[in-house]
N, C-alpha and C positions, 0 to 999 in steps of 0.2 A: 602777568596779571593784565586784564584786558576791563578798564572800565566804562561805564555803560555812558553815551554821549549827554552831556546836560541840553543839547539843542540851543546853545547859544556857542557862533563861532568868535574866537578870539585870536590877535595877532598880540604881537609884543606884552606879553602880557609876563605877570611875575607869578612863579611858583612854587613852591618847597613840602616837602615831607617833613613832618612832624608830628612822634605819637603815634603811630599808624595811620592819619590822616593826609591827605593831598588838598594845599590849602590852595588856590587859584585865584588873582588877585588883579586887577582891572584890565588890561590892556586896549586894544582897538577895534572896534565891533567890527569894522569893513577894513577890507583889503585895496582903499585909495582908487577902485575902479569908477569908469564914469558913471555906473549905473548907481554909487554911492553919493552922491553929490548933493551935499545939504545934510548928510550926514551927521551925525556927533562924534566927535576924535575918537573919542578914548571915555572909558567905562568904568566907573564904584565898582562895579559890582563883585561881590565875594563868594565863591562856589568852594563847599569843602567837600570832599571824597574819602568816604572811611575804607581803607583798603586794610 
């Protein structure tokens, strides 16, 4: 099953299947490099995937 990219990248972030859904749950918008600097940690945001 290949799902189609939401266009937001995330690192440590928490996930789980339930239901037939792919529930995706905050983790760290950037990858710590210097070009992220001033960045915001980590990220609310909730993506669900009906697979």
């Amino acid at each position: 099953l290949i799902l189609r990219d939401s266009g937001f990248f995330r690192y440590l972030h928490t996930a789980v299947i339930v239901g037939g859904n792919m529930l995706v749950f905050g983790g760290n918008t950037h990858n710590d490099t210097s070009m992220s600097h001033g960045a915001k940690c980590f990220s609310s945001d909730f993506i669900a995937y009906s697979i």
